[in-house]
C-alpha positions as a Markdown table, in Angstrom:
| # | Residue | x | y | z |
|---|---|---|---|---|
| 1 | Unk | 0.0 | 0.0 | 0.0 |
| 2 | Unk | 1.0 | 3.4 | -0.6 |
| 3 | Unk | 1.5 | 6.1 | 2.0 |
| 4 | Unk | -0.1 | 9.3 | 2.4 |
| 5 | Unk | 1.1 | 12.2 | 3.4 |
| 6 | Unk | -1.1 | 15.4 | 3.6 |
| 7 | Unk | 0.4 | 19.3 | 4.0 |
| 8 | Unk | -1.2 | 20.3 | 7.3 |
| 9 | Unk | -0.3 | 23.7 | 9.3 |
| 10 | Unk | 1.1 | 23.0 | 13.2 |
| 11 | Unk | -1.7 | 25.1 | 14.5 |
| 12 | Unk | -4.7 | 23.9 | 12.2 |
| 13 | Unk | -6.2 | 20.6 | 12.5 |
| 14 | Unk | -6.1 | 18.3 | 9.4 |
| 15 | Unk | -9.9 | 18.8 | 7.9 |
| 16 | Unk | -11.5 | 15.5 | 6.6 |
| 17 | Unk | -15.1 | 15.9 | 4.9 |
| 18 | Unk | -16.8 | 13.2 | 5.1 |
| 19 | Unk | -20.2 | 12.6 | 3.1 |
| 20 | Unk | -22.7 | 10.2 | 2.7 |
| 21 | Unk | -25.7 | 9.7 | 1.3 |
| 22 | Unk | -27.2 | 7.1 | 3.6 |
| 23 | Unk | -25.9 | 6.8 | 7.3 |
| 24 | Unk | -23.4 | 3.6 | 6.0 |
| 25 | Unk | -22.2 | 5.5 | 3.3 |
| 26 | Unk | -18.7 | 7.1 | 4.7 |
| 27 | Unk | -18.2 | 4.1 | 7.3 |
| 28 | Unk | -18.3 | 1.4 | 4.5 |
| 29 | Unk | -16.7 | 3.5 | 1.8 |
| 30 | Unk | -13.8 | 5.3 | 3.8 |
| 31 | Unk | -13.9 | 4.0 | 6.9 |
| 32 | Unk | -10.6 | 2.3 | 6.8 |
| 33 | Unk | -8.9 | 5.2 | 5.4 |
| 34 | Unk | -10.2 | 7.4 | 8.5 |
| 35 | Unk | -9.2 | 5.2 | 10.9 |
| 36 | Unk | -5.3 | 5.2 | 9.0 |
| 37 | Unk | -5.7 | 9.0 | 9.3 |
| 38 | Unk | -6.3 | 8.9 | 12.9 |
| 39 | Unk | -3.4 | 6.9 | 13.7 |
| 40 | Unk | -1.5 | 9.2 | 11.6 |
| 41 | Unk | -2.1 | 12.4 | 12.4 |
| 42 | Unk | -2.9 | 13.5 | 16.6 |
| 43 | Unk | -5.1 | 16.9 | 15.5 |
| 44 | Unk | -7.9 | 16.3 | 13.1 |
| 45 | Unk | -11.3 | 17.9 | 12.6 |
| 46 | Unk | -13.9 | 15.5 | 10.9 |
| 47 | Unk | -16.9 | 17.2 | 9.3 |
| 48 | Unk | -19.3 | 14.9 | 9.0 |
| 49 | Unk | -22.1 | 14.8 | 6.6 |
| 50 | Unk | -25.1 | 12.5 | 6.0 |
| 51 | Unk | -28.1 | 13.4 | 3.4 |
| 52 | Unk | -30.6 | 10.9 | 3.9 |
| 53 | Unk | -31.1 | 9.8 | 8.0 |
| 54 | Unk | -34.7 | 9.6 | 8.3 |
| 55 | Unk | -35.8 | 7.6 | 11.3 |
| 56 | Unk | -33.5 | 5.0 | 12.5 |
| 57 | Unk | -31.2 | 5.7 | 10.6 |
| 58 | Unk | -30.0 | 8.5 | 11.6 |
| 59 | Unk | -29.2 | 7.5 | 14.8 |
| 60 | Unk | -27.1 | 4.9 | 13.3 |
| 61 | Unk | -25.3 | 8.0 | 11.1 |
| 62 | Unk | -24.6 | 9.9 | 14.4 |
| 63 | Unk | -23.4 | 6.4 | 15.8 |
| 64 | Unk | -21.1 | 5.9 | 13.2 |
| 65 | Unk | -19.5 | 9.6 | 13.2 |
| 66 | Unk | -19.1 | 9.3 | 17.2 |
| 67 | Unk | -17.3 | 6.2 | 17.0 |
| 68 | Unk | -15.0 | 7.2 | 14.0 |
| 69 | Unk | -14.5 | 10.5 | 15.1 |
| 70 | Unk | -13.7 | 9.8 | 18.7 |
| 71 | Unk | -11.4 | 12.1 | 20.5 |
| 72 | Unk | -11.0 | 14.5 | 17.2 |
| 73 | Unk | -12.8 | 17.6 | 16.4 |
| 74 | Unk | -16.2 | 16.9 | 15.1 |
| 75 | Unk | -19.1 | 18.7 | 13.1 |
| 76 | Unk | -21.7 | 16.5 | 12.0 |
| 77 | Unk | -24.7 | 17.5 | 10.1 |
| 78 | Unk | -27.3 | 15.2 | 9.6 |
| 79 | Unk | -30.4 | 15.3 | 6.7 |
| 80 | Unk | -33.5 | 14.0 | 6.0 |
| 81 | Unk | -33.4 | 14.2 | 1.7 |
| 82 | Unk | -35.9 | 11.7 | 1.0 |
| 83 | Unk | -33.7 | 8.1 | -0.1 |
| 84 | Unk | -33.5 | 7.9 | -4.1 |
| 85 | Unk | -34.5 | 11.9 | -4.4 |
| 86 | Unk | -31.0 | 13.8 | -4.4 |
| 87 | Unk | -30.4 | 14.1 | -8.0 |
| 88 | Unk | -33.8 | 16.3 | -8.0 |
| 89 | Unk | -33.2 | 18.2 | -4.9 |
| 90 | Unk | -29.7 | 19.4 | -6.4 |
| 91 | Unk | -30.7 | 23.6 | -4.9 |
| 92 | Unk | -31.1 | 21.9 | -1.2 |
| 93 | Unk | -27.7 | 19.9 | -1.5 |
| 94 | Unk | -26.1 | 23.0 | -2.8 |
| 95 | Unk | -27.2 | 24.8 | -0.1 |
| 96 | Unk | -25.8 | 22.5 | 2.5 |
| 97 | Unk | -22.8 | 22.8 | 0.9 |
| 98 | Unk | -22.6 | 26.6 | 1.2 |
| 99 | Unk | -23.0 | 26.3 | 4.9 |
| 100 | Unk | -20.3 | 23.8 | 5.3 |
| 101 | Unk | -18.2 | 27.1 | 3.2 |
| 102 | Unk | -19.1 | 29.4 | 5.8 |
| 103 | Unk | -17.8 | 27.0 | 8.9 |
């Protein structure tokens, strides 16, 4: 395997976005590679994003980013876009984006 190694300033956490659009999404898909980037790097600041938690699951999503994100910096934002639905609710995304900008 290949290492990583990511520019980071000595007073600035490393920033990791994470997004999903179901609450599995990020563990599944990355969650190897976040737990590598904790062991590598002692100051990180996880935002976490899920678009679809309705119900259960979005306990399960805010599960998941408390156990990944453990002892880091965390934001996580949780949504209820109905499941299937995000390719026609592209002006809601976008504006969840534009919020992250202004963290």
């Amino acid at each position: 395997m290949m290492g990583l190694r990511l520019a980071k300033t000595p007073s600035e956490p490393l920033q990791i976005l994470c997004l999903g659009a179901h609450s599995d999404d990020i563990e599944i898909g990355c969650g190897g590679t976040l737990l590598q980037l904790k062991r590598t790097y002692a100051d990180l600041a996880f935002h976490w994003v899920v678009f679809s938690t309705a119900g259960v699951r979005g306990k399960e999503a805010a599960r998941g980013a408390e156990l990944f994100a453990a002892g880091s910096k965390k934001q996580v934002i949780l949504k209820e876009f109905r499941d299937g639905f995000l390719p026609y609710s592209g002006g809601s995304v976008k504006e969840v984006f534009e919020e992250l900008k202004g963290r």
